[in-house]
Each structure stands twice: as structure tokens, then as C-alpha cells.
N, CA, C and O atoms as a GROMACS GRO file, in nm:
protein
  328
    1UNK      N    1  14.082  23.284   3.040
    1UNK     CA    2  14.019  23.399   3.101
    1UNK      C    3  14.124  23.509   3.115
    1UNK      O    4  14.232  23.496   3.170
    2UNK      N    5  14.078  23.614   3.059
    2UNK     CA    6  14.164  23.758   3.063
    2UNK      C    7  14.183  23.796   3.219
    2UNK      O    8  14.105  23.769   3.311
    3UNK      N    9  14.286  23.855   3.224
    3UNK     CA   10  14.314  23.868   3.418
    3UNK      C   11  14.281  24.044   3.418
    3UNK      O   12  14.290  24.116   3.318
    4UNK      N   13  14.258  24.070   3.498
    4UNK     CA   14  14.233  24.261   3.519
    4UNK      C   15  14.358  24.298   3.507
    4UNK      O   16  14.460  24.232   3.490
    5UNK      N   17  14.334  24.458   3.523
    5UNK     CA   18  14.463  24.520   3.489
    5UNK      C   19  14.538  24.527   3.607
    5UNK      O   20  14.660  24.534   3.615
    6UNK      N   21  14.442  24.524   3.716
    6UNK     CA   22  14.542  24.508   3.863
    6UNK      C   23  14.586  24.354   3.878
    6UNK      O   24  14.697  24.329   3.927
    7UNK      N   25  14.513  24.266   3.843
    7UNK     CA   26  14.580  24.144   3.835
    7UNK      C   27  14.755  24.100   3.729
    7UNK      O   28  14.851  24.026   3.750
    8UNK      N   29  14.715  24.193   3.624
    8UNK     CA   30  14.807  24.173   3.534
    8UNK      C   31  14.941  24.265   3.578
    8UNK      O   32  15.053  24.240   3.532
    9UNK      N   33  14.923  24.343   3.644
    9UNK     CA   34  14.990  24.436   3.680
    9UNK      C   35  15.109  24.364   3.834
    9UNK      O   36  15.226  24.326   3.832
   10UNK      N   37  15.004  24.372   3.952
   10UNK     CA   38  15.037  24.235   4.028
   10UNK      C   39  15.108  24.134   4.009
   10UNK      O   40  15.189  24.103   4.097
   11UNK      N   41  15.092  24.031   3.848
   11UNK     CA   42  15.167  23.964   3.798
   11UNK      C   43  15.278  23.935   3.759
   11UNK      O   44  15.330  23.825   3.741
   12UNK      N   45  15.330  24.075   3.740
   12UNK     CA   46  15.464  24.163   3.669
   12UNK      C   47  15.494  24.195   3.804
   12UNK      O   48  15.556  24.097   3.844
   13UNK      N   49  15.487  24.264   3.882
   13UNK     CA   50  15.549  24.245   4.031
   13UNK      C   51  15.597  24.170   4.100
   13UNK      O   52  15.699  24.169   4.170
   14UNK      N   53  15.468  24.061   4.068
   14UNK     CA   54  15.534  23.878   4.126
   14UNK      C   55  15.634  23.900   4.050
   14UNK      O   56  15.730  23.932   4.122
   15UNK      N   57  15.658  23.900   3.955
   15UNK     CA   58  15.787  23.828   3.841
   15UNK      C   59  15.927  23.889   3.880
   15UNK      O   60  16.035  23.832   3.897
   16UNK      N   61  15.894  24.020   3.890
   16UNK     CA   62  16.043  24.074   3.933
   16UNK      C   63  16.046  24.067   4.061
   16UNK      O   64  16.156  24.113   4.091
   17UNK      N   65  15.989  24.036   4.160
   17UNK     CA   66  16.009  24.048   4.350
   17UNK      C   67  16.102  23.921   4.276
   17UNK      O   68  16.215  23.949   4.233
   18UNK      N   69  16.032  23.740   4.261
   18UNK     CA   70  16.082  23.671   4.263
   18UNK      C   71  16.230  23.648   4.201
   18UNK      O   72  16.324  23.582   4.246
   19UNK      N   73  16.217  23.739   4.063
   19UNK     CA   74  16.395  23.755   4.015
   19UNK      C   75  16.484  23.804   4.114
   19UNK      O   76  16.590  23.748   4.144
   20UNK      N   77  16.429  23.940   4.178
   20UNK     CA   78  16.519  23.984   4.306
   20UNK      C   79  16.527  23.873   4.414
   20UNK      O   80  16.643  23.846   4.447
   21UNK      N   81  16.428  23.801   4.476
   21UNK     CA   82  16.464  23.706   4.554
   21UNK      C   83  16.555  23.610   4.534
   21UNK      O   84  16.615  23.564   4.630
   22UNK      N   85  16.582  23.562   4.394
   22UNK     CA   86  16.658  23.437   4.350
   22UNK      C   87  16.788  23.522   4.336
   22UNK      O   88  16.904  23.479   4.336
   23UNK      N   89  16.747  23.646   4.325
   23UNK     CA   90  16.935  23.711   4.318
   23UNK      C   91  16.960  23.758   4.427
   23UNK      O   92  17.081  23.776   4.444
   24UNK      N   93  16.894  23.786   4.514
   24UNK     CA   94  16.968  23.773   4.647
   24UNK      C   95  16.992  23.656   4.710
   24UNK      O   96  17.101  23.651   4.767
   25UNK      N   97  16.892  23.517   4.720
   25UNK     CA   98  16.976  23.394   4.785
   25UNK      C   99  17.111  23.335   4.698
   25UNK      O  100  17.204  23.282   4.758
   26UNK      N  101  17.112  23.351   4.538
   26UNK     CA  102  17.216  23.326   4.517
   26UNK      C  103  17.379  23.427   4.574
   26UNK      O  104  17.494  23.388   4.593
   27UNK      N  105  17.315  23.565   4.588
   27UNK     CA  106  17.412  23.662   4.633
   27UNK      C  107  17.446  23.591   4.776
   27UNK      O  108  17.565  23.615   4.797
   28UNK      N  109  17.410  23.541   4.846
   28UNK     CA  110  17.394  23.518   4.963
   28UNK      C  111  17.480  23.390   4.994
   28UNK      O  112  17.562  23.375   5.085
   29UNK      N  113  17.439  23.295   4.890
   29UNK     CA  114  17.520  23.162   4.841
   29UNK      C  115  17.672  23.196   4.876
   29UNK      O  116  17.753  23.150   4.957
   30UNK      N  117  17.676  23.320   4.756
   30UNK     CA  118  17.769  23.298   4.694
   30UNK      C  119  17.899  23.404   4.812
   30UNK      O  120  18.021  23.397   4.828
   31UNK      N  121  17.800  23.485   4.865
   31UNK     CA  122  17.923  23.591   4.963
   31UNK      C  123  17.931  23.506   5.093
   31UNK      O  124  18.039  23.513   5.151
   32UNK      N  125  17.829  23.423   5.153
   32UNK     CA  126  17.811  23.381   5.272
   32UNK      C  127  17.773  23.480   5.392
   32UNK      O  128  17.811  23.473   5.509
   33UNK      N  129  17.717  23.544   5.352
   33UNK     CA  130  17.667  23.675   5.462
   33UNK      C  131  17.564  23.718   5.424
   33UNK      O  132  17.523  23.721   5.308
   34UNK      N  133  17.482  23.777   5.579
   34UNK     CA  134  17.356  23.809   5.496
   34UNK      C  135  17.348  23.949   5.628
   34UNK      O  136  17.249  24.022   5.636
   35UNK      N  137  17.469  23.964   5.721
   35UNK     CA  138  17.495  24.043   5.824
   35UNK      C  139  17.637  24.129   5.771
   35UNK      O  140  17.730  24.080   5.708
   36UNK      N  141  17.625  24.270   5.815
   36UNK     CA  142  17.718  24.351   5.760
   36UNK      C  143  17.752  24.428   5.917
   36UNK      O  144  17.676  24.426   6.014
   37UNK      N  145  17.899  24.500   5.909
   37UNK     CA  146  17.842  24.625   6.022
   37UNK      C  147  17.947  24.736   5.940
   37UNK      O  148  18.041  24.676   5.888
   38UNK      N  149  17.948  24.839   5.924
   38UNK     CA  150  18.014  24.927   5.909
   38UNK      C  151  18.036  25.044   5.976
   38UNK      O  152  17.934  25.096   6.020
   39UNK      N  153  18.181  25.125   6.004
   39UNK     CA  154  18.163  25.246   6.121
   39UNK      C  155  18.010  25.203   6.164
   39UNK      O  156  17.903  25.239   6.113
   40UNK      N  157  18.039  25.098   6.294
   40UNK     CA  158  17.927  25.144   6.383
   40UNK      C  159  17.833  25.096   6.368
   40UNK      O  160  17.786  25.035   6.464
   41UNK      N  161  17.760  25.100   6.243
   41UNK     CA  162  17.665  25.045   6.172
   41UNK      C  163  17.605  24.925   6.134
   41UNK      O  164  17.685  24.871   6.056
   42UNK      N  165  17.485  24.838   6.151
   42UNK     CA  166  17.473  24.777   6.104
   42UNK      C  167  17.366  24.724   6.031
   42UNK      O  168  17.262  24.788   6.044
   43UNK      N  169  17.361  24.640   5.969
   43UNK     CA  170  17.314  24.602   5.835
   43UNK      C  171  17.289  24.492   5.833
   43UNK      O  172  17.380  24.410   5.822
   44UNK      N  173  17.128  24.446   5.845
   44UNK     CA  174  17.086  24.285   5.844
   44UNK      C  175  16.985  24.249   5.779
   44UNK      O  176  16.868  24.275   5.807
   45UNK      N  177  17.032  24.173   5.669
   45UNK     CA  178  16.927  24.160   5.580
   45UNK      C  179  16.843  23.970   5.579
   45UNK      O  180  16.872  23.867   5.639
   46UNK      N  181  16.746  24.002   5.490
   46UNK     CA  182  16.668  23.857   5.517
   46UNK      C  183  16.728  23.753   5.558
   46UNK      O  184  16.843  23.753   5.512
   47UNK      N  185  16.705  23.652   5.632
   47UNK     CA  186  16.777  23.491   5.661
   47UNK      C  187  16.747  23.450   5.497
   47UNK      O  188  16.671  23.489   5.409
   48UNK      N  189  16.860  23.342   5.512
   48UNK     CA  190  16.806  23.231   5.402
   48UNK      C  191  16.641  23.172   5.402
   48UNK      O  192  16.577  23.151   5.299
   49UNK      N  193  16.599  23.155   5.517
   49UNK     CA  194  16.475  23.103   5.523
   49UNK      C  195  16.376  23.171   5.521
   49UNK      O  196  16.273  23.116   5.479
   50UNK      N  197  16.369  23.313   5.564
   50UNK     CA  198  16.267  23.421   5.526
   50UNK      C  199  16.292  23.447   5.412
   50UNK      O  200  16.177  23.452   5.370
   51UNK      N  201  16.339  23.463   5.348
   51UNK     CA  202  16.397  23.485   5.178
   51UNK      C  203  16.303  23.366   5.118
   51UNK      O  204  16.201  23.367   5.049
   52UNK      N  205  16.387  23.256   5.180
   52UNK     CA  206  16.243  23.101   5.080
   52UNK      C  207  16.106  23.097   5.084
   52UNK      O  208  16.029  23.068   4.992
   53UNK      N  209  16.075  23.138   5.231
   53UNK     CA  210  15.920  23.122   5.262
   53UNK      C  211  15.890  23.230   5.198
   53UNK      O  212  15.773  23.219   5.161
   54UNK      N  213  15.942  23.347   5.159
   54UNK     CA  214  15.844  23.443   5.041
   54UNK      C  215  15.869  23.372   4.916
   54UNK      O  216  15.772  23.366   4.840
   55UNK      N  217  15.964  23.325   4.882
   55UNK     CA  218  15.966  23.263   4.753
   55UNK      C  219  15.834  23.191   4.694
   55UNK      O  220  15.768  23.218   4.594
   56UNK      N  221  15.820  23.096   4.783
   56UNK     CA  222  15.752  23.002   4.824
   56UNK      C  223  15.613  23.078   4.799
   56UNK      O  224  15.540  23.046   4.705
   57UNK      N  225  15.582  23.186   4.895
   57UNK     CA  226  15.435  23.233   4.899
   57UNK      C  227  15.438  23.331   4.776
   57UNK      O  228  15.369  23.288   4.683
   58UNK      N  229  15.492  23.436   4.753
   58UNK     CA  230  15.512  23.504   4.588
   58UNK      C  231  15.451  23.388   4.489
   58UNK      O  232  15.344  23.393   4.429
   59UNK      N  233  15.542  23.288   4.490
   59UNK     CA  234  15.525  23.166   4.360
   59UNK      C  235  15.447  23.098   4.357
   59UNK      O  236  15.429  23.025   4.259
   60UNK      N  237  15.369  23.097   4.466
   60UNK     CA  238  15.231  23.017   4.484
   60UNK      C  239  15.093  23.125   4.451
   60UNK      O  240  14.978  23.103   4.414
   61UNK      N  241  15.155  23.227   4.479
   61UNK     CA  242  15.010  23.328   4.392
   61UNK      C  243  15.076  23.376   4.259
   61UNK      O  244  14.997  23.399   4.168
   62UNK      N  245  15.180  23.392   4.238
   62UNK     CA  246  15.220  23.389   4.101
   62UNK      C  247  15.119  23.238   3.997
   62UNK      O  248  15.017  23.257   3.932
   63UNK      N  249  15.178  23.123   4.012
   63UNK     CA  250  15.093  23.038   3.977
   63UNK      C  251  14.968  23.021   3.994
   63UNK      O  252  14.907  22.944   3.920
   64UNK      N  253  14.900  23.095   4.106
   64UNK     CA  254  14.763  23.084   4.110
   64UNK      C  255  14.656  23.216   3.958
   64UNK      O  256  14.544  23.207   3.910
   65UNK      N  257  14.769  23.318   3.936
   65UNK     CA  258  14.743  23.392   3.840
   65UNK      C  259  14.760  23.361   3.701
   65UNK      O  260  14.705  23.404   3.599
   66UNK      N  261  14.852  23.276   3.721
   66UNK     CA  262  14.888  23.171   3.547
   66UNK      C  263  14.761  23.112   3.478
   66UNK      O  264  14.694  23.128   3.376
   67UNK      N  265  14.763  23.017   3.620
   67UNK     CA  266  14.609  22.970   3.599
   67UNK      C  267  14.464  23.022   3.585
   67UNK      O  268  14.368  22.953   3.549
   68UNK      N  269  14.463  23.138   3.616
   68UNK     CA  270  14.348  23.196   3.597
   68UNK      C  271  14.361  23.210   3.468
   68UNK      O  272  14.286  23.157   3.386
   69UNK      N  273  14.486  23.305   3.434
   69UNK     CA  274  14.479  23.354   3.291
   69UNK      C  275  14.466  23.237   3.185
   69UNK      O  276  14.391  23.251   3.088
   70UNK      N  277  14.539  23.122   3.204
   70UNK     CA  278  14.499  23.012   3.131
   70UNK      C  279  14.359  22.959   3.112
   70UNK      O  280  14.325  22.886   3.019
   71UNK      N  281  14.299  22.991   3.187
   71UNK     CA  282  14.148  22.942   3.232
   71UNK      C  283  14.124  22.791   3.280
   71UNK      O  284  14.037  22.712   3.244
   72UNK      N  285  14.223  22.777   3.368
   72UNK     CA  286  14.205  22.679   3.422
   72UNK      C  287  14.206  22.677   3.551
   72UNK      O  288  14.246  22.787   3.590
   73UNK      N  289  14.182  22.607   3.640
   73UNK     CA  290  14.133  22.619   3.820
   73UNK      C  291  14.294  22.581   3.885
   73UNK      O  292  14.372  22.493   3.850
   74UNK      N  293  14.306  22.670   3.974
   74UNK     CA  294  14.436  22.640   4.024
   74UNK      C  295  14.461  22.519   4.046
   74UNK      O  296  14.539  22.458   3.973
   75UNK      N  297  14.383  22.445   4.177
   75UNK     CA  298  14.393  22.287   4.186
   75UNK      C  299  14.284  22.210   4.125
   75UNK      O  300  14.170  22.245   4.095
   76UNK      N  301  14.346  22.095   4.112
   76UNK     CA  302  14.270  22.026   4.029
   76UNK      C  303  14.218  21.878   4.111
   76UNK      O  304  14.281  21.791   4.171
   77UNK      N  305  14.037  21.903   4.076
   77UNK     CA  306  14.009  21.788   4.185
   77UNK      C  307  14.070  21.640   4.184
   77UNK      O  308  14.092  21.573   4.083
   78UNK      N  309  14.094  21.604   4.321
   78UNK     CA  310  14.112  21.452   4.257
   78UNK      C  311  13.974  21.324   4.280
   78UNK      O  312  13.919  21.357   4.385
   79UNK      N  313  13.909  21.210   4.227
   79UNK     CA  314  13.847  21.210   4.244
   79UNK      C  315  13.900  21.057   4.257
   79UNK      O  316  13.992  21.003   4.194
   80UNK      N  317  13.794  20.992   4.380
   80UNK     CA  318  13.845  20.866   4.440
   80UNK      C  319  13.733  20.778   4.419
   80UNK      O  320  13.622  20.824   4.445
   81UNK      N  321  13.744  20.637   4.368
   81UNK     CA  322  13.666  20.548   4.389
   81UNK      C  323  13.643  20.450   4.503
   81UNK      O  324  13.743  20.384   4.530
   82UNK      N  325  13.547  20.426   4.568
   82UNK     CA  326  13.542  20.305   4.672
   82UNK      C  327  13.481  20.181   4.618
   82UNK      O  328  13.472  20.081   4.690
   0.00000   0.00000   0.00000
């Protein structure tokens, strides 16, 4: 199934938020700071864990749009015998 143009568009947004997210927790990794102050100033950017939980929610409607476009149902039933 073809996705709309605001869906497809949306899609490409997911894609780069999530590149910026993975390059800031690795930035983050890698300086160990995520708090600055300068003259005076200061500067506080996402926790490690607000950073994941968007990861997390971005990549879960990212994948929910894969699947559409694939034409397939996001989850897939499971079905139980008694």
C-alpha cells in the first residue's frame, strides 16, 4: 500500500530526527556531558533517557509506516489453541 504524501514526508523526518538522536547519544557517550555553563550561561540538553524514550517512540511509528507501505499490518495476530 502506497503511503500519502504527508505520510511519506513524515517518514523522512522520522529518519533524520532518529539519525540526529543516535548522534547525539553517541556524542554524549563519547564527551560524557550532556550539561554545559558558559560566562554565566547555561546549557542543558536531553538526559540519556529522554533521548531513548524518543528513540524508542520515533522508531515505533517509524516502523509502524514501513509496514503500511509494505502492506502489511503492523502487529501480527497471534493465534492460540485450547
Amino acid at each position: 500500500m502506497a503511503l500519502s504524501e504527508r505520510q511519506t514526508k513524515r517518514k523522512a523526518w522520522l529518519e533524520q530526527i532518529l539519525n540526529a538522536i543516535d548522534a547525539r547519544i553517541a556524542g554524549d557517550i563519547a564527551s560524557g556531558g550532556s550539561n554545559m555553563t558558559i560566562n554565566g550561561r547555561s546549557l542543558q540538553r536531553y538526559s540519556l533517557e529522554e533521548l531513548d524514550a524518543l528513540r524508542k517512540r520515533y522508531d515505533n511509528e517509524l516502523e509502524g509506516l514501513e509496514a503500511k507501505e509494505a502492506g502489511r499490518a503492523k502487529y501480527q495476530p497471534i493465534r492460540v489453541r485450547f
